[in-house]
C-alpha positions as semicolon CSV with decimal commas, in nm:
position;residue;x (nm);y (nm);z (nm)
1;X;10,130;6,586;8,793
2;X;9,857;6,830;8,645
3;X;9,800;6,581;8,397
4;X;9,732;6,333;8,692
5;X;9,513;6,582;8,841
6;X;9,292;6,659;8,533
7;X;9,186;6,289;8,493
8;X;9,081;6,227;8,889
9;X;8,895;6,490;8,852
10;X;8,764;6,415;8,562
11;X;8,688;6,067;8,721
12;X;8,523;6,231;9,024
13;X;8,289;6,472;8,819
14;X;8,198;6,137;8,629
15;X;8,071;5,935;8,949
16;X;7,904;6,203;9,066
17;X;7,680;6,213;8,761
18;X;7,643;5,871;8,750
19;X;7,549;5,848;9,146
20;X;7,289;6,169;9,074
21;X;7,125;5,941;8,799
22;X;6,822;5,739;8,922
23;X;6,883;5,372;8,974
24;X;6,742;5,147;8,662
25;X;6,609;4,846;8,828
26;X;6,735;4,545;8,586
27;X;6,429;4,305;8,469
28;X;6,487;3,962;8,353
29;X;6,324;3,838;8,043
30;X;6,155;3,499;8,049
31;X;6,052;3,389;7,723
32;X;6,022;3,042;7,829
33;X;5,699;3,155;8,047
34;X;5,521;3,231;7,734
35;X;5,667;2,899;7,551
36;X;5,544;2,690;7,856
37;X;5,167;2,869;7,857
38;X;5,189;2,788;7,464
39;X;5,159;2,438;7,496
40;X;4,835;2,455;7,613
41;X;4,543;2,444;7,301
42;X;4,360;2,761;7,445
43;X;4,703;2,950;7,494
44;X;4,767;2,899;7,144
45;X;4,437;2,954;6,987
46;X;4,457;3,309;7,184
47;X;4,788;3,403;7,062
48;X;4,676;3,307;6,671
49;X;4,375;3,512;6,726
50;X;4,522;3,811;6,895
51;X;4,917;3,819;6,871
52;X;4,979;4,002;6,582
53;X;4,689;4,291;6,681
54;X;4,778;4,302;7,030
55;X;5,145;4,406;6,875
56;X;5,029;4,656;6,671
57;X;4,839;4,818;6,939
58;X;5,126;4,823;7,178
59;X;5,349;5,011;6,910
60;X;5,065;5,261;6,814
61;X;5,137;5,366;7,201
62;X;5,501;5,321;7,168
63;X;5,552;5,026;7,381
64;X;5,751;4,760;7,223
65;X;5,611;4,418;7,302
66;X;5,915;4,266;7,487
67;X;5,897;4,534;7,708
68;X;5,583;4,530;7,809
69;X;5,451;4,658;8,183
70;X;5,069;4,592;8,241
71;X;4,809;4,736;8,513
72;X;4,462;4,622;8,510
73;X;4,203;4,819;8,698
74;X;3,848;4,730;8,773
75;X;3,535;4,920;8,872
76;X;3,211;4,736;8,992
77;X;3,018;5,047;8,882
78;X;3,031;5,081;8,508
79;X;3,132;4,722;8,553
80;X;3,496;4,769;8,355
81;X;3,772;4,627;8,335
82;X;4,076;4,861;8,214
83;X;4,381;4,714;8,124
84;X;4,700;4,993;8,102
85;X;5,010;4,989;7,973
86;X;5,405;5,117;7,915
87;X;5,732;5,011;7,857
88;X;5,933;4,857;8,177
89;X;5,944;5,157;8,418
90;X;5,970;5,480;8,192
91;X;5,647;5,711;8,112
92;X;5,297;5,712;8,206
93;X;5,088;5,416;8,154
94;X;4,827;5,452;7,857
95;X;4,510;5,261;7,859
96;X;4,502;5,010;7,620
97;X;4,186;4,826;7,616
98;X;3,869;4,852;7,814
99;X;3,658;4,502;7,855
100;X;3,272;4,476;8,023
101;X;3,231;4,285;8,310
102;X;2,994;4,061;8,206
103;X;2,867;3,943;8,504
104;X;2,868;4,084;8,892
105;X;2,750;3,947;9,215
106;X;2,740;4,087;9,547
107;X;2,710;4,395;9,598
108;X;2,925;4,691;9,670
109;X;3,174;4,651;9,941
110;X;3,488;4,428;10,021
111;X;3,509;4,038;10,040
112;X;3,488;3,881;10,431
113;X;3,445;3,574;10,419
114;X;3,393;3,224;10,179
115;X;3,042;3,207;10,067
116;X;2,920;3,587;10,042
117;X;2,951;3,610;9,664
118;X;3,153;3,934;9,683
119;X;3,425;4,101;9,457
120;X;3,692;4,178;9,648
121;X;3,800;4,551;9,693
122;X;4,171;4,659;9,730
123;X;4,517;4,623;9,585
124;X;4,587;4,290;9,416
125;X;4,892;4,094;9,238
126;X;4,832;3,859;8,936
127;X;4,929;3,521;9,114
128;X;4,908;3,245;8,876
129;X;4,819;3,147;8,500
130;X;4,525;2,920;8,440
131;X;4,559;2,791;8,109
132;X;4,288;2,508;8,128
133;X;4,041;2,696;8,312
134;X;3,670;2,559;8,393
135;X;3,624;2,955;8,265
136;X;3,784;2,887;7,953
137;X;4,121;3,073;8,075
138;X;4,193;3,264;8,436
139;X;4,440;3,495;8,568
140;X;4,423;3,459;8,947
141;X;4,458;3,683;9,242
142;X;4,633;3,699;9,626
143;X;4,359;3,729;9,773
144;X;4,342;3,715;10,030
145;X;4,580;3,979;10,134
146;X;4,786;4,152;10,448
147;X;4,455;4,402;10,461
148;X;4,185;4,124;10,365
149;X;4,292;3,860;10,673
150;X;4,335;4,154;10,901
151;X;3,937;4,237;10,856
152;X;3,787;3,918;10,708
153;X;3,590;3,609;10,885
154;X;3,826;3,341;10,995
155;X;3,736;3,165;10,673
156;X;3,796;3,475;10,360
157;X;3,742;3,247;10,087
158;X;4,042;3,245;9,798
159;X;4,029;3,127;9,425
160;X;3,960;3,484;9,301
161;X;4,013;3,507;8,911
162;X;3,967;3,733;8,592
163;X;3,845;3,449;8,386
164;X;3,577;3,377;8,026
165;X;3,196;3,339;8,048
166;X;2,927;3,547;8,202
167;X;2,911;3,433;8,545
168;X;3,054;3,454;8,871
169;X;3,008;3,412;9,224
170;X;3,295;3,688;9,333
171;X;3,500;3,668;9,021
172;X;3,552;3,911;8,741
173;X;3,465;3,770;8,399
174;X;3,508;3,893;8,082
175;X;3,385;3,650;7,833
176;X;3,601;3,381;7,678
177;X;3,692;3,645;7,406
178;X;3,832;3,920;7,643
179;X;3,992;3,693;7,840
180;X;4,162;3,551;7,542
181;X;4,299;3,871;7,448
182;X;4,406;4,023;7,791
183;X;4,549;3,632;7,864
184;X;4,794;3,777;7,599
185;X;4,840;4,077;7,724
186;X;4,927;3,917;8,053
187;X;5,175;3,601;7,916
188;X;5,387;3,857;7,712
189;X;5,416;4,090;8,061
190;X;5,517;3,796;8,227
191;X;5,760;3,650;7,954
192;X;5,894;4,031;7,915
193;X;5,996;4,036;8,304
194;X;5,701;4,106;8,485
195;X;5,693;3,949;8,743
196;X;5,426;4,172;8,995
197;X;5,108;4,233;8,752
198;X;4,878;4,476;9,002
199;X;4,488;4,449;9,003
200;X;4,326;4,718;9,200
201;X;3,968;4,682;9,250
202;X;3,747;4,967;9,301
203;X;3,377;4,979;9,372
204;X;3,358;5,285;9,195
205;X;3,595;5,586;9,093
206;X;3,695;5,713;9,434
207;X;3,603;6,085;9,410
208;X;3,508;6,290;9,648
209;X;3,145;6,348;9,501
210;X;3,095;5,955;9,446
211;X;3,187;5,898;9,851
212;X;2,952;6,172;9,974
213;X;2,693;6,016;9,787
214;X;2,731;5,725;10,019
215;X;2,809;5,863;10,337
216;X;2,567;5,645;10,505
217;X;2,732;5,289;10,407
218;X;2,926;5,127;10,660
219;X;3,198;5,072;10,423
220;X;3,285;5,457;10,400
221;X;3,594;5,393;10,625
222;X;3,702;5,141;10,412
223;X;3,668;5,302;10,106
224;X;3,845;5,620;10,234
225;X;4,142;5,404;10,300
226;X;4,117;5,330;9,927
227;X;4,127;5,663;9,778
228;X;4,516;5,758;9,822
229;X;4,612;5,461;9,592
230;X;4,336;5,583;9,364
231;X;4,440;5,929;9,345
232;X;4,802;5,858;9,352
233;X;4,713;5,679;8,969
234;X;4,461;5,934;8,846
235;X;4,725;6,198;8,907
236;X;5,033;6,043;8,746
237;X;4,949;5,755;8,562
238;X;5,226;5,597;8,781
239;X;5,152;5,291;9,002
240;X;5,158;5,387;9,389
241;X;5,379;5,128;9,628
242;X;5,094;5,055;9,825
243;X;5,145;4,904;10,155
244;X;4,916;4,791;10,490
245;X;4,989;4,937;10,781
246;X;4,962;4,814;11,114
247;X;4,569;4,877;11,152
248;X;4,523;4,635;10,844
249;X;4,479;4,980;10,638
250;X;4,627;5,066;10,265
251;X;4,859;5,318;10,264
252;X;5,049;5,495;9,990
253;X;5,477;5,487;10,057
């Protein structure tokens, strides 16, 4: 009997540490993503070019490559594009590569509305893979989102992309090389299980000395609403669950 009794509670002490550990969410691998992307001629040409370097930076920040989990986060002044990384859920993200924007139009503010030439501001999702791009190659995003159609024209606009060249007309492009590299980047996120990629889009770094600078624009509200999910990062190198609340505003769970 005091045998018996040992192992339950043996077996109770053991759940209980199991049910105090956190959760590991379980992410499936799809190497048939980046198989499928490789049969396109600029897919592979990008991958010859940039596979084996891309790996090597990856481990140099101790992220294996089949475990990859990508942010990319843009600024419209210092016109950047910062692309982050870490392995699947564990650590801070690192920032891996830094690519020019080499072209802008617009001008600072969020998109409303087809037509007005602007980069969208907020929190995006990779949505699709272009791999035969009129931009050489594209990563696309939702816009418009919950928080964009809550404030935009009846007509937003859509087909927003990180894509090649120098030009744009609300787009974010990074010349055919950078794109060819972060495409990489992207496809071996995406093969290693990733299935939510987040862009945020900022019109500047959200500090408190950039926003009293512009106290006067009429997007001030707007940008306020922008600054939680901003600080959330610069603090923890962690991505914030970002959601929109009933007003059409962002809001850090």
């Amino acid at each position: 009997m005091r045998l018996l009794a040992l192992l339950a509670a043996a077996l109770l002490l053991t759940l209980c540490a199991r049910s105090a550990s956190p959760l590991m969410i379980a992410v499936e691998p799809d190497p048939a993503f980046r198989a499928q992307q490789q049969q396109y001629p600029r897919v592979r040409d990008a991958y010859a070019l940039h596979e084996a370097n891309l790996h090597a930076l990856l481990r140099r920040n101790g992220i294996q490559a089949g475990r990859l989990e990508l942010y990319l986060r843009a600024f419209k002044v210092g016109r950047r594009l910062e692309a982050w990384g870490r392995e699947q859920g564990t650590g801070e993200f690192v920032l891996l590569r830094t690519y020019a924007l080499a072209g802008t139009s617009g001008s600072l503010g969020p998109k409303h509305q087809a037509g007005d030439k602007q980069v969208p501001e907020g929190f995006y999702m990779i949505n699709r893979f272009n791999p035969a791009s009129n931009y050489h190659l594209s990563l696309g995003l939702d816009y418009p989102n919950a928080a964009d159609l809550r404030h935009a024209a009846p007509d937003p606009g859509g087909d927003i992309f990180i894509h090649g060249s120098n030009v744009t007309v609300g787009c974010l492009p990074i010349t055919d090389a950078g794109i060819r590299e972060l495409y990489v980047l992207a496809v071996e996120a995406r093969s290693a299980g990733q299935t939510d990629i987040a862009v945020h889009i900022f019109p500047f770094e959200m500090t408190a000395e950039n926003l009293a600078r512009r106290v006067a624009s009429p997007h001030l509200g707007f940008w306020q609403g922008l600054v939680a999910g901003y600080q959330y990062f610069e603090d923890h190198h962690q991505l914030p669950t970002m959601h929109v609340d009933a007003h059409g505003a962002y809001a850090v769970e």
